[in-house]
C-alpha positions as a Markdown table, in Angstrom:
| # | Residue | x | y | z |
|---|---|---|---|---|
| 1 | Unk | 13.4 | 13.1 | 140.4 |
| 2 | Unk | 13.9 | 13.9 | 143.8 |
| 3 | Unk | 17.8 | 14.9 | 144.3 |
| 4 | Unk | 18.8 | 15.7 | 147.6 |
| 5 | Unk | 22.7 | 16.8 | 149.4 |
| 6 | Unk | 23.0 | 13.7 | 151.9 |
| 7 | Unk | 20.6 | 11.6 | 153.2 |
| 8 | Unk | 20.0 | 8.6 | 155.7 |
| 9 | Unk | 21.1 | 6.3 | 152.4 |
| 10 | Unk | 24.4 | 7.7 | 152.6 |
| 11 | Unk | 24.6 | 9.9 | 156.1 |
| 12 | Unk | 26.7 | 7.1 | 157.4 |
| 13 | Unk | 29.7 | 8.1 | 155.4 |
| 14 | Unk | 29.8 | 11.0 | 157.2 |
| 15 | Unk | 28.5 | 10.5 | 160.9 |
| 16 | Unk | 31.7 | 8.2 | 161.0 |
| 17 | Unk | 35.6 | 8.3 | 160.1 |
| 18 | Unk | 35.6 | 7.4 | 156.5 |
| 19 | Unk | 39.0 | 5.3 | 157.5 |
| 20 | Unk | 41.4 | 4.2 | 159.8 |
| 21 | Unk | 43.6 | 7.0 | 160.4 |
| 22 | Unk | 46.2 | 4.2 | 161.7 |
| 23 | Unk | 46.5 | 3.0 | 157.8 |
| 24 | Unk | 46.9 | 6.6 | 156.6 |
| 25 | Unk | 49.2 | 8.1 | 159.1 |
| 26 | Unk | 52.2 | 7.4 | 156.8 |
| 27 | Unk | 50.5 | 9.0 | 153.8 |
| 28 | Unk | 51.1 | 12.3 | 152.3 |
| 29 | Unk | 47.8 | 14.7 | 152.3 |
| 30 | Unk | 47.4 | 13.9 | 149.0 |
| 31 | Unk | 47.2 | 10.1 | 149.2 |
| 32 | Unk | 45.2 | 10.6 | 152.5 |
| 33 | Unk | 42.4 | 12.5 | 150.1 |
| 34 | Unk | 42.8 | 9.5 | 147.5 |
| 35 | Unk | 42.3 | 7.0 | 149.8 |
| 36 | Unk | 39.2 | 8.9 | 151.2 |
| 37 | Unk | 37.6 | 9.2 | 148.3 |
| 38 | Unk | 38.1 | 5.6 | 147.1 |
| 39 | Unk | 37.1 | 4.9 | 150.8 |
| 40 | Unk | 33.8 | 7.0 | 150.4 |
| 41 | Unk | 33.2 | 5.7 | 146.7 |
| 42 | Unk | 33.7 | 2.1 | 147.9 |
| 43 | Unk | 31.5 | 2.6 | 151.1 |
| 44 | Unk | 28.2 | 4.4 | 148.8 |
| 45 | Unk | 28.8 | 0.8 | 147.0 |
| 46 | Unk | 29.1 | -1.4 | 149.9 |
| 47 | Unk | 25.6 | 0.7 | 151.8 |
| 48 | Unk | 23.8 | 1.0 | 148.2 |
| 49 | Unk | 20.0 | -0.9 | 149.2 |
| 50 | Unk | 19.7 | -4.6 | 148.1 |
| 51 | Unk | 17.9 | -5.1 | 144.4 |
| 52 | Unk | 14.6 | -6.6 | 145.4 |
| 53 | Unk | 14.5 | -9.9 | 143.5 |
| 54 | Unk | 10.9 | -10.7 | 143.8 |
| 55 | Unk | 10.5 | -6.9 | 142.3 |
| 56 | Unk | 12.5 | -7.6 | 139.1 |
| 57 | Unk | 11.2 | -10.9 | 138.4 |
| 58 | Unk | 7.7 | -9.4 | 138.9 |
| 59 | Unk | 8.1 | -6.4 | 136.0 |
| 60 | Unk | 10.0 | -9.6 | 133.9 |
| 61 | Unk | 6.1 | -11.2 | 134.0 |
| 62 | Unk | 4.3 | -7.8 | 133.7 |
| 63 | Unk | 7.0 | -6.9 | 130.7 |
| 64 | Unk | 6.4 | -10.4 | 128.9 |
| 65 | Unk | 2.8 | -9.8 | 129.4 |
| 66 | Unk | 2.8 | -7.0 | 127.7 |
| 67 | Unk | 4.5 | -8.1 | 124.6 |
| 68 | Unk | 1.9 | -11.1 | 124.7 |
| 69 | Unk | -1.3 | -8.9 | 124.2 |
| 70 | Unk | 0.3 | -7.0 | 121.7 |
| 71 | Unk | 0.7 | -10.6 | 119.8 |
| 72 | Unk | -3.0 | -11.3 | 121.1 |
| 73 | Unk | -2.2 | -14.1 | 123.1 |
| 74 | Unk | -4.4 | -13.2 | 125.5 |
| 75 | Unk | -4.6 | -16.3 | 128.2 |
| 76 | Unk | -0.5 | -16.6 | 128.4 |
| 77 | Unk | -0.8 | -12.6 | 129.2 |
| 78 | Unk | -3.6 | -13.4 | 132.1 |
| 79 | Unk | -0.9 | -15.8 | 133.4 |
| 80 | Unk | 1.9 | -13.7 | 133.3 |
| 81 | Unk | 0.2 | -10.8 | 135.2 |
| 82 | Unk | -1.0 | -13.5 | 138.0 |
| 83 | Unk | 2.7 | -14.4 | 138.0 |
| 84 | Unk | 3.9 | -10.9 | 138.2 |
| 85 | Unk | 1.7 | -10.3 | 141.4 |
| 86 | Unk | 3.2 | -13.6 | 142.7 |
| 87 | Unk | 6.3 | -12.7 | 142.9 |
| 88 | Unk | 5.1 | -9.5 | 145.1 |
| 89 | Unk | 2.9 | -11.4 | 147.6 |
| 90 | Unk | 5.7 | -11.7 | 150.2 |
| 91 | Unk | 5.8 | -8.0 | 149.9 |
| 92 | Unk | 2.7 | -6.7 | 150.0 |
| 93 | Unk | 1.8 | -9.5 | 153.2 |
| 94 | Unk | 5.2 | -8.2 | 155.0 |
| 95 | Unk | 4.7 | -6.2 | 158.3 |
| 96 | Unk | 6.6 | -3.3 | 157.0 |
| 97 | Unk | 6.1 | -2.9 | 153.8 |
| 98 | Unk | 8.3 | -0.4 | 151.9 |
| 99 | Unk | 6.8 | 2.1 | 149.6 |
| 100 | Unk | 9.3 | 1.7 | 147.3 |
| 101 | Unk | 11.2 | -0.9 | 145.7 |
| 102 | Unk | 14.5 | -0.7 | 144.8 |
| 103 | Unk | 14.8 | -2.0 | 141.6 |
| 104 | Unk | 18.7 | -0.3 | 139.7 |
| 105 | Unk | 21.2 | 1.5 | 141.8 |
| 106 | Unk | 24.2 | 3.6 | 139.9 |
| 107 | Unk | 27.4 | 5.3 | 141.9 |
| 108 | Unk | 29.0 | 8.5 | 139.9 |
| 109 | Unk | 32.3 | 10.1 | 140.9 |
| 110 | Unk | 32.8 | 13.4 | 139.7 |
| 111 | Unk | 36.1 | 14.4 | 141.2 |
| 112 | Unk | 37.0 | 17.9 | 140.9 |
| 113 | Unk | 41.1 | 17.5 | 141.9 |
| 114 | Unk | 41.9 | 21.4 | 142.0 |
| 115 | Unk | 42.2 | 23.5 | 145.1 |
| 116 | Unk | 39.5 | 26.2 | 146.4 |
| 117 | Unk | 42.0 | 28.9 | 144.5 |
| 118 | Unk | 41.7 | 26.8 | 140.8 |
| 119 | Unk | 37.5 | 26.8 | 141.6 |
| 120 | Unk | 38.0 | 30.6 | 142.5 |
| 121 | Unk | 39.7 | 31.3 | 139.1 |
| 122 | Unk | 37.1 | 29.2 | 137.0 |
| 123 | Unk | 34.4 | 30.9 | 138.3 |
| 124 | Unk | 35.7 | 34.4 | 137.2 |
| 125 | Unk | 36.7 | 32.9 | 134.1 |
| 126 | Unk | 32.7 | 31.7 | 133.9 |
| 127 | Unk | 31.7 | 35.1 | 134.6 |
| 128 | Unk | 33.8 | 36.9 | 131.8 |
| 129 | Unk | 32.7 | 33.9 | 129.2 |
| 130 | Unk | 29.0 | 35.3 | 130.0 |
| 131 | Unk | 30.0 | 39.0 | 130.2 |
| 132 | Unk | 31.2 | 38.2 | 126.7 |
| 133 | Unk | 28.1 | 36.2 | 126.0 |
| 134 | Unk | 29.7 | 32.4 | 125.1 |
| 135 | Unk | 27.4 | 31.1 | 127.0 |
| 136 | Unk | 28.0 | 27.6 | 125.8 |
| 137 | Unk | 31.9 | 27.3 | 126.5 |
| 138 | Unk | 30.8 | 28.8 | 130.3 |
| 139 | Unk | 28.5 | 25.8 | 130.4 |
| 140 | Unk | 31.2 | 23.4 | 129.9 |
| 141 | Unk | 33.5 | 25.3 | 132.4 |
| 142 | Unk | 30.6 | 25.0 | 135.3 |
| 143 | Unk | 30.0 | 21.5 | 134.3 |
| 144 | Unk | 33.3 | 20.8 | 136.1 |
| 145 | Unk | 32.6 | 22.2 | 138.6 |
| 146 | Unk | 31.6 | 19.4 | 140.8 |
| 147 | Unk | 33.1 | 17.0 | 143.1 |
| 148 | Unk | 31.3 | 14.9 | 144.5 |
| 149 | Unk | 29.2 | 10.7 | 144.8 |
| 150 | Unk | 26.4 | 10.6 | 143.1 |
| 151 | Unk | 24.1 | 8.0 | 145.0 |
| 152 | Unk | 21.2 | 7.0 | 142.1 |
| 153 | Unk | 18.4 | 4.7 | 143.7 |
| 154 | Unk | 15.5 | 3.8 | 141.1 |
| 155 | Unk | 12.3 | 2.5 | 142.7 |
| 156 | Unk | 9.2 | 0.7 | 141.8 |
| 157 | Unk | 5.7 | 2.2 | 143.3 |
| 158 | Unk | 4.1 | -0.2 | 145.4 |
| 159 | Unk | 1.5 | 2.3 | 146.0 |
| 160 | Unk | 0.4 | 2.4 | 142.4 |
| 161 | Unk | 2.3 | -1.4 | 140.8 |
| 162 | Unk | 0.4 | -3.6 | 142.1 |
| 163 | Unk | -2.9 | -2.1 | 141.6 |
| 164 | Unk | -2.1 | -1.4 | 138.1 |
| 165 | Unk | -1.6 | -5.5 | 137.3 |
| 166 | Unk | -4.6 | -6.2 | 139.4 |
| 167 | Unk | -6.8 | -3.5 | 137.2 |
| 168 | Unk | -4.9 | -4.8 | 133.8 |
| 169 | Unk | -5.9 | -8.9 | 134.8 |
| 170 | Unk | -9.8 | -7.3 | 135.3 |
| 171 | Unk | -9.7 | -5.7 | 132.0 |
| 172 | Unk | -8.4 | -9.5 | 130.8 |
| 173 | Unk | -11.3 | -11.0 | 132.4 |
| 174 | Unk | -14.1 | -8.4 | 131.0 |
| 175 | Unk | -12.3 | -9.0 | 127.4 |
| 176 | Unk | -10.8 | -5.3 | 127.0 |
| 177 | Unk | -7.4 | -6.0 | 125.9 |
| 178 | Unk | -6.4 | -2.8 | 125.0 |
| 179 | Unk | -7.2 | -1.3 | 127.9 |
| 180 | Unk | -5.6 | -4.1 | 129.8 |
| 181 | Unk | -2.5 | -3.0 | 127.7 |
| 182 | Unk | -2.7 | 0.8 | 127.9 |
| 183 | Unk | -2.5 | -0.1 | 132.2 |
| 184 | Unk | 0.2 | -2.6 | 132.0 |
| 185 | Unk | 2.4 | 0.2 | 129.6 |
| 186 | Unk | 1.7 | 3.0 | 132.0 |
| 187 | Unk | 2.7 | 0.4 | 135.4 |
| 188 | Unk | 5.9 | -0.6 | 133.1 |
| 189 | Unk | 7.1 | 3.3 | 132.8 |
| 190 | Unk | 6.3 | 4.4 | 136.4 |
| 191 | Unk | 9.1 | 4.5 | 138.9 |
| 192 | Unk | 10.8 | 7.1 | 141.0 |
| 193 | Unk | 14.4 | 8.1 | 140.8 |
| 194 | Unk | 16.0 | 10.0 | 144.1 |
| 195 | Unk | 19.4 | 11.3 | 143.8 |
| 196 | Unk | 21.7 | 11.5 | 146.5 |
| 197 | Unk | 24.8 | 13.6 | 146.9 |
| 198 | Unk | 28.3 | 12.9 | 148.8 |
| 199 | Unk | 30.7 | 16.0 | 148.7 |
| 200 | Unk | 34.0 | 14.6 | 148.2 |
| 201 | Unk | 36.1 | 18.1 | 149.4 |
| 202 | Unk | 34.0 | 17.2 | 152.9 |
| 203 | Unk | 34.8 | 13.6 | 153.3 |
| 204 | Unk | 38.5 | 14.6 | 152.8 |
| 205 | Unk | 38.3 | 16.8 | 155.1 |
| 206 | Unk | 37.4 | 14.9 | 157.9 |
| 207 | Unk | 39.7 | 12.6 | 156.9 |
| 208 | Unk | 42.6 | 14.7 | 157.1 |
| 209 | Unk | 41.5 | 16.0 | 160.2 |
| 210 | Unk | 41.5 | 12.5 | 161.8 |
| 211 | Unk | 44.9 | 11.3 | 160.6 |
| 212 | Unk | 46.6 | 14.5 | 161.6 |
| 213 | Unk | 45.2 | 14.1 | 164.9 |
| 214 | Unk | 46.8 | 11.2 | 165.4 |
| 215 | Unk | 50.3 | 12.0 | 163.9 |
| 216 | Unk | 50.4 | 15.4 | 165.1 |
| 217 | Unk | 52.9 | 14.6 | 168.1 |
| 218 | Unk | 55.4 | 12.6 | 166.5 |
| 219 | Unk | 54.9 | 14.5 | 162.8 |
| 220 | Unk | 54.2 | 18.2 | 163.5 |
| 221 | Unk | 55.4 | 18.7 | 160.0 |
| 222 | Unk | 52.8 | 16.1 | 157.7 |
| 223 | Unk | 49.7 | 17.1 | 160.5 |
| 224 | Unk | 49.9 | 20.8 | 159.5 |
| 225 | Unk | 50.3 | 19.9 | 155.7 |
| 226 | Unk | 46.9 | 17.6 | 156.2 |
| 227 | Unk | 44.9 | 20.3 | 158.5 |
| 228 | Unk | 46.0 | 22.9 | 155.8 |
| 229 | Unk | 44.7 | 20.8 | 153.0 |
| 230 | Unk | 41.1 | 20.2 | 155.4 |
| 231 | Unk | 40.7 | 23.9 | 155.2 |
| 232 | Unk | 41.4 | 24.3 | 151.5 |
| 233 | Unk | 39.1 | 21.9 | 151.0 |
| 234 | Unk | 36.3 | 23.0 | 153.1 |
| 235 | Unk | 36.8 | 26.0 | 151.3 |
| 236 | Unk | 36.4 | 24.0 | 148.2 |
| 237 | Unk | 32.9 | 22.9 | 149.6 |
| 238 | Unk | 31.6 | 26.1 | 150.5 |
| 239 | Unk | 32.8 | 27.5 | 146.9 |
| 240 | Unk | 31.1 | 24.7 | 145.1 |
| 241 | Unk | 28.1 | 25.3 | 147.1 |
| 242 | Unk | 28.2 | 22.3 | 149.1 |
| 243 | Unk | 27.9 | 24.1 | 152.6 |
| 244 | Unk | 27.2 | 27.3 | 153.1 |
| 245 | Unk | 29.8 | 30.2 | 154.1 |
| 246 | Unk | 27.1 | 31.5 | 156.3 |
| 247 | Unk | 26.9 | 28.5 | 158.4 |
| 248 | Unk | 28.1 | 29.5 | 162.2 |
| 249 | Unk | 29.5 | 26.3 | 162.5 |
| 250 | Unk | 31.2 | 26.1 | 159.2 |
| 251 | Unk | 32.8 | 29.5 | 160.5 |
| 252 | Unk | 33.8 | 28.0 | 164.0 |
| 253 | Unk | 35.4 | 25.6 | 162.5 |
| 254 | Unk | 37.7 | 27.3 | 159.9 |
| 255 | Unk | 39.1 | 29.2 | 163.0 |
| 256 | Unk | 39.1 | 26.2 | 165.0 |
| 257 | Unk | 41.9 | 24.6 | 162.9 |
| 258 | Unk | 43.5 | 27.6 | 162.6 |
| 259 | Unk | 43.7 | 28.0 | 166.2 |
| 260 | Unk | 45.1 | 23.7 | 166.5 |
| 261 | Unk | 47.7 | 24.8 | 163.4 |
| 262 | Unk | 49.3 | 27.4 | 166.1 |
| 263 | Unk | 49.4 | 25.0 | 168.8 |
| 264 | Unk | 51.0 | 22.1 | 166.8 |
| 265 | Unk | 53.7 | 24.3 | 165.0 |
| 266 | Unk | 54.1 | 25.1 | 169.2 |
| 267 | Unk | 54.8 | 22.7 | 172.1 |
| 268 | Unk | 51.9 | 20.8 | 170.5 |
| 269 | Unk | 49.8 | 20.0 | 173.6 |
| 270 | Unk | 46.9 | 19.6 | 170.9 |
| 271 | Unk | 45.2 | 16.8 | 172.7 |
| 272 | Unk | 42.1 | 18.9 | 173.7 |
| 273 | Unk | 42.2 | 21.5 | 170.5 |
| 274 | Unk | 41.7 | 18.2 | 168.4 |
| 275 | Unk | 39.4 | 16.5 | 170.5 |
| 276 | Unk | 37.3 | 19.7 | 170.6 |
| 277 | Unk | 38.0 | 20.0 | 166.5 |
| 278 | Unk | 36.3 | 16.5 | 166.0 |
| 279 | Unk | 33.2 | 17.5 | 168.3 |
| 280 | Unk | 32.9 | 20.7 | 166.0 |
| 281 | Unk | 33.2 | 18.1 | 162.9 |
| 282 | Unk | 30.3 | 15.9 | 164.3 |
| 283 | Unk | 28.1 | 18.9 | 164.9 |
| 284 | Unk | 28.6 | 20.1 | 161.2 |
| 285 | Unk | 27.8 | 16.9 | 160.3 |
| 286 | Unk | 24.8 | 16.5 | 161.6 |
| 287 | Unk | 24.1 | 19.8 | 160.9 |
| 288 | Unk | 24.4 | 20.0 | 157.1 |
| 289 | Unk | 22.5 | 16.3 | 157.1 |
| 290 | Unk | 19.4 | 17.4 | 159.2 |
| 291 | Unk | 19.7 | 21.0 | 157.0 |
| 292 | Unk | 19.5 | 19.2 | 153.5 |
| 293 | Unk | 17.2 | 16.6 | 154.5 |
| 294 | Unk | 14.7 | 19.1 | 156.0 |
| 295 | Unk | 14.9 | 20.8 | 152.3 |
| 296 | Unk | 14.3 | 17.6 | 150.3 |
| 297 | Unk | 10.9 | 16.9 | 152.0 |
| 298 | Unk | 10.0 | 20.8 | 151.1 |
């Protein structure tokens, strides 16, 4: 299983505001990290790829083949195979044919709702459980340890699929059933599973960042409550491994809301500190995205 951090499935959610800061701006920093989570969750959903019909139907015939040789029926399972590549003509005749059909998706939220200072104190309580050897109960503590989407995607090989039914309807001709049958069961248990990860602390961060941009004249109080809860939880990221400390940018931007908390709790001529904050949040972006999906094709 290929499982990557990001990827063009799900880059979207963050190469663009999550939400309309507009329907936040009378939120608390808490409700704003709800609602960009559900917003996230909902938005993996919403972008997950389209089933491919003709896909399914097609392993339905190859599956119901199956079970027919194994109850010797011999001409309904030559049938069932034609059938099975039937339904993948369109496919396999399109222009731009995919490799991969998508064929089950599954969306996982594992929301970790504690700030960078709980993750710091379960990772030293981790570390004495080992020092004093219970492995098992430091398992179950790193287990939680997680907060983030979990993008599934389960694919059928057209590389190898439709070759496979083709060879198994040739071993039906030349009356070799049971190799016909050892083909279709190997076809019927090959897929590929990529895994794609959405940090959650990040999303919220950028989200909190965008609403208190826009409240930050008329709510100086609320906009340094949300841009103090995007650094804790870009903290939270880097802690849980999702971005790396070392990352200039990652660095550049902690001290860039630091410097835009001073000038709100002052006259608040934020305007450019924010606008400049936002072009620093693109560029970490697009950074961590082009970073991770460099490493999954390693």
């Amino acid at each position: 299983m290929k499982k990557t951090v990001l990827s063009t499935l799900v880059s979207t959610l963050l190469l663009s505001s999550v939400a309309l800061a507009d329907e936040h701006k009378n939120l608390t920093s808490q409700e704003v990290s709800t609602k960009a989570t559900q917003a996230a969750t909902k938005k993996a959903q919403d972008s997950r790829v389209n089933l491919v019909q003709e896909a399914l139907e097609s392993l339905k015939f190859s599956a119901k083949a199956l079970s027919e040789l194994n109850g010797n029926k011999l001409d309904d399972a030559k049938k069932d195979i034609q059938l099975a590549l039937g339904k993948l003509e369109s496919i396999l005749t399109a222009k731009d044919t995919p490799k991969l059909l998508p064929i089950e998706n599954r969306i996982l939220v594992k929301n970790f709702i504690g700030t960078s200072d709980d993750v710091k104190k379960i990772i030293e309580d981790v570390k004495k459980l080992l020092d004093n050897g219970k492995v098992q109960e430091a398992g179950e503590l790193l287990i939680s340890l997680q907060s983030e989407i979990d993008v599934t995607v389960v694919s059928l090989p057209l590389a190898s699929y439709p070759d496979a039914l083709k060879l198994a309807s040739k071993y039906l001709l030349e009356k070799h059933p049971a190799k016909a049958k050892h083909v279709l069961e190997i076809a019927l248990n090959t897929f590929e599973q990529d895994e794609h990860i959405i940090p959650i602390p990040l999303i919220n961060a950028l989200e909190l960042v965008n609403v208190a941009s826009h409240i930050a004249k008329n709510d100086k109080e609320q906009a340094l409550k949300h841009l103090a809860l995007a650094k804790d939880d870009l903290k939270k990221a880097e802690l849980l491994g999702y971005v790396s400390s070392s990352t200039t940018t990652y660095k550049q931007l902690e001290e860039l809301i630091e410097k835009t908390e001073k000038e709100v709790k002052g006259p608040n001529k934020a305007e450019k500190l924010f606008k400049e904050l936002g072009e620093k949040i693109k560029e970490f972006k697009e950074k961590i995205l082009s970073t991770h999906e460099s490493n999954s094709t390693k």
